[in-house]
C-alpha positions in Angstrom: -10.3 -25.5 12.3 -7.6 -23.7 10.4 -6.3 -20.7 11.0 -6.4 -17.4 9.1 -4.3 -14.2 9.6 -6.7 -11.2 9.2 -5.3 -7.4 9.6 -6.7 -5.8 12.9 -8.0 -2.6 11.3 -9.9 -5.0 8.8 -11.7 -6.4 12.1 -12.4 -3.2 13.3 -9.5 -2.5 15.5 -8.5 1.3 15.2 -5.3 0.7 14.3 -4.9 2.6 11.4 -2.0 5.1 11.2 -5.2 8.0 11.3 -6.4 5.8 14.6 -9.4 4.2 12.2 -10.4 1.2 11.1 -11.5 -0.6 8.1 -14.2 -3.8 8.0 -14.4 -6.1 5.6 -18.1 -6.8 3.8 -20.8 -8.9 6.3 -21.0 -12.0 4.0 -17.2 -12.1 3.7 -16.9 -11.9 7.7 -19.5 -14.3 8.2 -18.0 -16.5 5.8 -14.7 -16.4 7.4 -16.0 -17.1 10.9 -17.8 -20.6 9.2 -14.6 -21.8 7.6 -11.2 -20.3 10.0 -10.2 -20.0 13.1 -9.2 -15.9 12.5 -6.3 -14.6 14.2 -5.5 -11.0 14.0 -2.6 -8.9 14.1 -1.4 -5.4 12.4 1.7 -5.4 11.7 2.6 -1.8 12.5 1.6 -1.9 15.7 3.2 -5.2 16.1 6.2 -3.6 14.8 6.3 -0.8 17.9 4.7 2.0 15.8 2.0 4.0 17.8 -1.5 5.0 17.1 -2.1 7.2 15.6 1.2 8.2 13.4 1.8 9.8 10.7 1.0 8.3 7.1 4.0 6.3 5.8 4.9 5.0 1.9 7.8 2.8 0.6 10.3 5.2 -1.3 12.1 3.5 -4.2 10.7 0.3 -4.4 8.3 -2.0 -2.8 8.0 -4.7 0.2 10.4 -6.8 -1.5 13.1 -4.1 -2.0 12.4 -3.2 1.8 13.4 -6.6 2.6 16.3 -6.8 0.3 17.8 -2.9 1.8 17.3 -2.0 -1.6 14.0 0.8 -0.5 13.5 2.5 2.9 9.8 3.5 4.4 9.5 6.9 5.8 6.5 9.7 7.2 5.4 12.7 5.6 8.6 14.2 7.3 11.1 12.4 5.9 11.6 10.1 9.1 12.6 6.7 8.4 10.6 3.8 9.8 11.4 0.7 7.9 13.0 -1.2 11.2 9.4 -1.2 12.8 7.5 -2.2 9.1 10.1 -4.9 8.7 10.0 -6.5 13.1 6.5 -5.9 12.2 6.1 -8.0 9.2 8.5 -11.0 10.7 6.0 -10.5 13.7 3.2 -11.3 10.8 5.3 -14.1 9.7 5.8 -15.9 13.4 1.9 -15.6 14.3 1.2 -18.0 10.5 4.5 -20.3 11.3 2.9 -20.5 15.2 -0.5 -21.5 13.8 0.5 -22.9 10.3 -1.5 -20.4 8.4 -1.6 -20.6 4.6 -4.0 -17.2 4.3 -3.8 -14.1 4.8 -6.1 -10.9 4.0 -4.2 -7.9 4.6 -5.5 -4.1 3.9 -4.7 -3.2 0.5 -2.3 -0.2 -0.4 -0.7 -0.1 3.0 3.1 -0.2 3.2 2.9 -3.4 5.2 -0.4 -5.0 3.9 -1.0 -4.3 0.4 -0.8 -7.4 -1.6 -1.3 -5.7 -5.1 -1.0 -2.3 -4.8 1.0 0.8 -2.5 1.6 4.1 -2.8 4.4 5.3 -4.7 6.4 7.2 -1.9 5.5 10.6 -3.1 2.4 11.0 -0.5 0.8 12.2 -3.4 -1.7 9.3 -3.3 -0.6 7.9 -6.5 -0.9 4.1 -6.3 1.4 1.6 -8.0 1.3 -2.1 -8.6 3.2 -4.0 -5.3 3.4 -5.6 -2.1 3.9 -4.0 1.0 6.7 -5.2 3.4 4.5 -7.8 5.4 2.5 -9.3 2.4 5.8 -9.6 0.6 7.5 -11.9 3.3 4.4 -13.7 3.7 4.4 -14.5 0.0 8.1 -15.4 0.6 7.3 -18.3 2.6 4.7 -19.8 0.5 2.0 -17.9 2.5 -0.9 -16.4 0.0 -2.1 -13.3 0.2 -5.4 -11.6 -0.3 -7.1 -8.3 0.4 -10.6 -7.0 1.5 -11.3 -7.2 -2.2 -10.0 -9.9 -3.2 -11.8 -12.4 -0.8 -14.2 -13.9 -3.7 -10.6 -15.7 -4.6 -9.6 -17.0 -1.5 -13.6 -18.5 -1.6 -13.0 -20.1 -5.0 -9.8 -22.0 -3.8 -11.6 -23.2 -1.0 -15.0 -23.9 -2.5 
């Protein structure tokens, strides 16, 4: 069965940066379990970041600008994390070459996971259209990316 890359917090692992989780809908979990083998991973964590930490946001860009040196990702405090987003999203990117994964539903707005939108780096909780650092290397490699509300898509391209 093929393989499928699924953030931990959306499987109910509290690995958010608050120590939560998210979940993703019954009929879309269900679903998933009938048509992939799912293999889970959060990238932050993956990346050496603890639980819980403080909230993070991409300042002066997104994922892609991360990954170019052109945007850093820092805390509330001004602390700059972007080595742990970025080990964390080539973690990401390892586990799908490992298990030839060509999905991925990631947590939307994070600074790693978001595949459409982030926050805007003002921790105001102003959201703007992007990638975060992991979805944006994924994409890189050919990988496509979906959220926990964009599921109904991935179904259509493989209905």
């Amino acid at each position: 069965m093929e393989s499928i890359l699924v953030s931990g917090c959306l499987m109910g692992a509290p690995v958010r940066y608050n120590g939560k989780s998210l979940g993703l809908q019954p009929h879309d979990l269900t679903w998933l379990r009938q048509h992939f083998t799912i293999r889970t991973l959060c990238p932050e964590v993956a990346g050496g970041l603890p639980v819980p930490r403080a909230p993070a946001e991409i300042r002066g860009g997104a994922g892609s600008e991360v990954l170019s040196g052109a945007a850093r990702i820092s805390d509330n405090t001004g602390t700059d994390y972007t080595a742990p987003f970025v080990r964390g999203a080539e973690q990401a990117l390892a586990l799908c070459r490992l298990h030839h994964i060509k999905y991925a539903i990631l947590a939307e707005a994070s600074p790693s996971c978001g595949s459409r939108t982030i926050y805007d780096g003002t921790f105001t909780g102003t959201k703007i259209p992007g990638q975060g650092v992991t979805a944006a290397l994924l994409s890189r490699h050919g990988i496509m990316v979906f959220s926990q509300h964009t599921i109904a898509e991935l179904r259509a391209k493989r209905d």
